[in-house]
N, C-alpha and C positions, 0 to 999 in steps of 0.2 A: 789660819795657819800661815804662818810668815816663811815668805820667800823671799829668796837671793838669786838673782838673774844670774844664767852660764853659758853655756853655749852648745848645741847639740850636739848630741851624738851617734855614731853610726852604727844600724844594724845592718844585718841581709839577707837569703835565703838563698833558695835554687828556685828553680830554671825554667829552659823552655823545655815543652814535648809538641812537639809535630803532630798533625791530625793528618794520616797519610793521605786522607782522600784529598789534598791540596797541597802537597805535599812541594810538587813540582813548579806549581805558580810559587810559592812562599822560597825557594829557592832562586828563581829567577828574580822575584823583586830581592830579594836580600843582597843577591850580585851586584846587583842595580845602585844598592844603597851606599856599597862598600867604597863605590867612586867618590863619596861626600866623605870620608870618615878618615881622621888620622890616627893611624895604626902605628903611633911609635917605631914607625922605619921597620916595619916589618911588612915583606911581601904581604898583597893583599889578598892573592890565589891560594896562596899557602896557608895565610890565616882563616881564609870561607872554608876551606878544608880541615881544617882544623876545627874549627866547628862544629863541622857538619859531623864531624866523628863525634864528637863530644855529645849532640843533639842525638844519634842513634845509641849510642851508649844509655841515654835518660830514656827513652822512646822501649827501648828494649827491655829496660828494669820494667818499665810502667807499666808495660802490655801481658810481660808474662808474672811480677809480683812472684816471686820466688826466689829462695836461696840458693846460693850459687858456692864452689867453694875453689879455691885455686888449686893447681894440684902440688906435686913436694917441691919445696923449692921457687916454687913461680912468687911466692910472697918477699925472698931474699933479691929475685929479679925485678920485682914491681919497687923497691927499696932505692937498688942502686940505680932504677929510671928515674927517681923521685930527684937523688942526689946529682946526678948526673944533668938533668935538666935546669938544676937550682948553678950547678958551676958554671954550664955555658951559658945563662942570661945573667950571674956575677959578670964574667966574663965578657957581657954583651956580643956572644953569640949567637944571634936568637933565630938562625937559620938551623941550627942543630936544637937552639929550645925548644923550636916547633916540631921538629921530626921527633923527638923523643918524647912531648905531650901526647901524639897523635898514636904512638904506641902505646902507652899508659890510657889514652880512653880506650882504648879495643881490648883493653885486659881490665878493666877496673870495675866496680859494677857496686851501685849500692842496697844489694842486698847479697854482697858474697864475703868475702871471711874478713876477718876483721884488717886485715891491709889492704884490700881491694876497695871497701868502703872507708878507709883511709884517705888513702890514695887519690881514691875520687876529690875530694876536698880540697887536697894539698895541689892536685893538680888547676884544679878553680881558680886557685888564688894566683898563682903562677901563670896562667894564661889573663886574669884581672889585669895583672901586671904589664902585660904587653900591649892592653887597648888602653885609648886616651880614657879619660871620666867621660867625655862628649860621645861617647860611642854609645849607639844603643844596646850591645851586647856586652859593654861594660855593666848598663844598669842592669840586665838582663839579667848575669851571672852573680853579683851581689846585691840581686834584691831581696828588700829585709821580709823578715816574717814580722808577720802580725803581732801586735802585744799581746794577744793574746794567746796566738801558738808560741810564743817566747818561754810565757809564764807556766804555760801547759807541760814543754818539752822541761823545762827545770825544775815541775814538779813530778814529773816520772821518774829524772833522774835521781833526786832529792829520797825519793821512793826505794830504787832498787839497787843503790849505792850509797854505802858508808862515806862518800864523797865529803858531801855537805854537810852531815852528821857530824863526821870527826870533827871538822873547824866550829861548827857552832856549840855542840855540846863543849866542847875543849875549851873554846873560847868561854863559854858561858860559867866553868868550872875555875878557872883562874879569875873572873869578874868575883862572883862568890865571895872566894876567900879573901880577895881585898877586902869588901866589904863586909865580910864579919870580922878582920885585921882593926878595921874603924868604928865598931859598934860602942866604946865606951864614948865616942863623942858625933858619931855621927846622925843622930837621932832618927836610925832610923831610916838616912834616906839615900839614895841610890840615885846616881847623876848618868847615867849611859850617852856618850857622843858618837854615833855610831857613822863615820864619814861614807860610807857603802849600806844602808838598811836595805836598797831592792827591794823584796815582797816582804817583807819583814820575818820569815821565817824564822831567825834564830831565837827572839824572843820571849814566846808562851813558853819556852822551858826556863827559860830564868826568871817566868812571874813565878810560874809552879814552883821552883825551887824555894826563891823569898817567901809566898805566900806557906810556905810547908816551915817556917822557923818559928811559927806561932803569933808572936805580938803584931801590929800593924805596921806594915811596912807601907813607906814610897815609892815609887819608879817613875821618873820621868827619862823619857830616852827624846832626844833631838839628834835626827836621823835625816843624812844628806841624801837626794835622789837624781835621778834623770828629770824626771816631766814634774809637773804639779799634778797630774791625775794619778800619775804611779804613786806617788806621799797621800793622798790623799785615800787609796783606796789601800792603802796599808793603815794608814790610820784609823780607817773605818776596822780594819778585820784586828788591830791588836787591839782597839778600845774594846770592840765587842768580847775580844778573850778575856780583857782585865776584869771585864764586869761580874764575871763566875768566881772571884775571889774576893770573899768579902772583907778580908784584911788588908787589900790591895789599892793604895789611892795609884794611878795609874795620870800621868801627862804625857800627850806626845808633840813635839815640834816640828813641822818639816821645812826642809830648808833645800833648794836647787843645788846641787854640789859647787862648789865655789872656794878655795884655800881662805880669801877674808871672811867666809861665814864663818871658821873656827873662831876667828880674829873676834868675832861679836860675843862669844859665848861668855857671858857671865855667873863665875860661880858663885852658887848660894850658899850660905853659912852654913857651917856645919853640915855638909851633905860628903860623900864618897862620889868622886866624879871617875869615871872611864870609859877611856877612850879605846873604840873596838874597829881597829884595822885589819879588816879580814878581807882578802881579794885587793887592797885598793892600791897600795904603794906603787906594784905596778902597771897598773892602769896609768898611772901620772906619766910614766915617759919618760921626761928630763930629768934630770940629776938638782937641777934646780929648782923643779916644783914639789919634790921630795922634799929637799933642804928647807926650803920655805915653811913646808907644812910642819913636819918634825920641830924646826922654832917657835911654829903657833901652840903646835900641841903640848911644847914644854911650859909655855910662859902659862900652861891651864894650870899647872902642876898635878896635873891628877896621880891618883892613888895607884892604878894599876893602866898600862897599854899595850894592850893585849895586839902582838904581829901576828897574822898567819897568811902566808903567801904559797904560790907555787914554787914549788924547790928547783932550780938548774944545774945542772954539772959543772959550770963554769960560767965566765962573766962575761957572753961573746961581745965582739967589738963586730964584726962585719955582717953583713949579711948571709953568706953562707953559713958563717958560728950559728946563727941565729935561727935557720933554717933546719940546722943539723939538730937544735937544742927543741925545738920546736917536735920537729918529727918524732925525736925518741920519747917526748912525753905523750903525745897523743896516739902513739902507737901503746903506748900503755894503756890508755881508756879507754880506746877502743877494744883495747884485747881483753880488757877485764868486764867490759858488760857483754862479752859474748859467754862470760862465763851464772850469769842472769837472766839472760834474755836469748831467746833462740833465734838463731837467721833470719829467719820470716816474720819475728816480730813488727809490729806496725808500731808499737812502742817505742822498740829501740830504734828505729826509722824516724820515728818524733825527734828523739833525744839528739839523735847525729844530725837530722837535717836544722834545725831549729835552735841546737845550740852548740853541739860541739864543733860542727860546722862551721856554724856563725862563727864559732872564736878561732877558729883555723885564717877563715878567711879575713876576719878584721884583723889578726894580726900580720896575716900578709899585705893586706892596704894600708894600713900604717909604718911599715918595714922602711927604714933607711938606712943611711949612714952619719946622719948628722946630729947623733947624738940625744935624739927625741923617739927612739923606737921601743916601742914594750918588747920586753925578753925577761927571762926569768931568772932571777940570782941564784947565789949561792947562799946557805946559811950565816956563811963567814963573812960575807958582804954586808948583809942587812944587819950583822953583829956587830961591824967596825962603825957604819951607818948610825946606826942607833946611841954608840959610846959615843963617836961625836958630835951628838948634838945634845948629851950631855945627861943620859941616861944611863941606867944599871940592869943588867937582869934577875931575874928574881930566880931561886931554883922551885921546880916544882915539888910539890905534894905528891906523896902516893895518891892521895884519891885521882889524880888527872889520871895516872898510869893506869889505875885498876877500873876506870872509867871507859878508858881506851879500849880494855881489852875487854868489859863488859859489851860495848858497843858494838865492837865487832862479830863478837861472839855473835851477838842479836841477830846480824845483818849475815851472817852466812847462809848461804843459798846450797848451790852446790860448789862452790868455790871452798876451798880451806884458806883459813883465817887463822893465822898467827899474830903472835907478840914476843919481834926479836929473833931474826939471825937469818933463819932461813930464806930462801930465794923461791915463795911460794904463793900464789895467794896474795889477798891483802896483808901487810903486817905494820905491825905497832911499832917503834921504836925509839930509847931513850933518846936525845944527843949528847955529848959529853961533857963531860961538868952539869950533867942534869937539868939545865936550864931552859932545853925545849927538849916537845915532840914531835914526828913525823910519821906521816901514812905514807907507806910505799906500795905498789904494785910489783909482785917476784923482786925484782933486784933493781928497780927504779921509783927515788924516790919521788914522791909526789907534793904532796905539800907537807909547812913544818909549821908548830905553832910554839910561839914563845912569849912570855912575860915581860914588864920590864917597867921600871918605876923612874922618877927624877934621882940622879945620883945627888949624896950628898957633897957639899962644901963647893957646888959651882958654882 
């Protein structure tokens, strides 16, 4: 398997809990410690307490392991702490940042309604923000979960949300029709570049689908990763799928994520090559590592590149924008697997500690202002984006729509699931001019997916 060196990247978890029978020693040395440590100019008395609320808040979830629920209203209160806290450390306030964390741990709880286990999260990050990296309670509070509780928590959620579903069947469904668009010369074969593979889940439906067109088909997908064991043990689990269709010649490539590993990619003669950006665009950050990649991926010319991102209400520039844009979409996730998964699930406990968490928090430790911070566009943005680097959209097919709302359908639990208008549930819907789709949660949407080819005469 051929690699392309990168550079790591960051995960994390939670926390500490306290073993009370020691409780007292482990507080005296901790004071102790605090003499060595730089706290970004923030009282040091005030930060141990700070803490120490935050550590009883974990201590108290653990011991009793029960749901919890705020009462009317306390969730619009635990909202404007969140905001409130985020202006005075913009602000560089952080003698008011700290008083209003330390209320938010005494009300927050992560097994109580879906903004209190929010809440908890957003407050993590925000307090990360205040300790040096060199602090042991920095490492403490972003440390990573295991790859193997990573892959765990993203296949429960894979599970019991239309989440991941929509973007890969959708995505998988526009790959498709390109490539039976190219059957009178593409003999057959299927090029998949897939800059984000992760575990590889989105695949075994689009071998099932080629293998279901009858004659023999190819698929090679060269698929960019984190580690060389993550590609490696995705290559083991899709060879092993391929092998159950016997029309299916089946290659896969891995490659370390890296923008010049696009740069290597040589296409085969007469093959249907595309390229599958689902989750990645804004992972990159800059404006320019966008731009760069977007130019590699034209010079490929492939047949179809397939975008699907998370959707933002606007384009923030600051850190509060970014804060506020952040909040309102994970306030959506979390409110929609409360509608799957009951309070006391140890599942949905997986799912928020392990991943929704994790991306709470990683995109608080990446947050700036210098123009290198993940945030989440608008559709209109990654549309201008895309024409300028010399691309077209494609419109969709009925089958994506009727696809969409089959899938949902599926995935209904006790939540209702729409297609189109209403402010309920999950729901399906077109964009205008028909050229993508979107899953929203009630009246926020969430991600959108969209087509898009090399434009002619550039």
């Amino acid at each position: 398997m051929e690699v392309l060196e990168d550079g790591p990247l960051l995960n994390f978890g939670l926390a500490i809990i306290i073993d009370s029978g020691c409780e007292r020693r482990l507080k005296r040395k901790r004071r102790e410690s605090f003499k060595s440590l730089d706290t970004n100019g923030v009282s040091e008395g005030k930060m141990f307490n700070l803490l120490e609320t935050r550590e009883l808040m974990l201590q108290k979830g653990n011991k009793r392991r029960e749901a919890t629920t705020s009462e009317d209203g306390k969730g619009l209160h635990l909202i404007h702490l969140l905001l409130v806290c985020a202006t005075s450390f913009a602000e560089n306030k952080l003698d008011s940042t700290i008083k209003n964390l330390k209320e938010l741990y005494e009300n927050v709880s992560l097994y109580g309604d879906s903004v209190q286990r929010m809440a908890a999260y957003f407050a993590d990050g925000l307090v990360a923000r205040l300790l040096t990296r060199r602090s042991p309670f920095h490492e403490t509070i972003m440390k990573e979960p295991t790859a193997e509780d990573e892959f765990l928590a993203y296949i429960e959620l894979y599970k019991v949300s239309p989440y991941y579903q929509f973007a890969h069947f959708t995505a998988n469904q526009m790959i498709m029709e390109a490539f039976e668009r190219d059957e009178t010369y593409n003999n057959r074969t299927l090029h998949v570049v897939d800059l984000d593979v992760a575990y590889g889940f989105q695949w075994p439906s689009l071998m099932q689908s080629l293998s279901e067109t009858g004659n023999h088909v190819s698929l090679r997908i060269t698929g960019f990763g984190k580690t060389v064991e993550e590609l490696e043990e995705t290559e083991a689990r899709l060879v092993g799928f391929a092998k159950t269709f016997r029309n299916l010649s089946f290659e896969f490539q891995g490659m370390l994520r890296s923008n010049c590993g696009v740069k290597s990619i040589r296409k085969r003669e007469n093959e249907t090559i595309a390229v599958n950006l689902v989750f990645y665009l804004n992972s990159l950050g800059n404006f320019k590592s966008i731009s760069d990649l977007l130019e590699s991926v034209y010079m490929l010319n492939p047949s179809v590149v397939v975008l699907i991102e998370q959707e933002g209400n606007r384009s923030p520039r600051t850190f509060l924008s970014r804060f506020i844009e952040f909040l309102h979409y994970y306030a959506a996730m979390f409110d929609s697997l409360d509608d799957f998964l009951p309070l006391d699930s140890l599942q949905r406990l997986q799912i928020e500690k392990n991943h929704l968490g994790t991306e709470i928090k990683r995109l608080m430790e990446f947050d700036n202002d210098e123009g290198s911070s993940p945030h989440f566009e608008r559709m209109e943005t990654w549309k201008g984006r895309m024409e300028g680097h010399g691309f077209e959209g494609t419109s969709l097919s009925s089958k994506s729509i009727i696809q969409a709302k089959l899938l949902l359908k599926i995935n209904s639990h006790s939540s209702p699931i729409l297609l189109g208008g209403e402010n309920e549930g999950f729901t399906a819907f077109e964009r205008k001019e028909g050229n993508a789709i979107s899953l929203a949660w009630q009246d926020k949407c969430l991600i959108t997916a969209s087509a898009w080819q090399c434009a002619r005469g550039r």
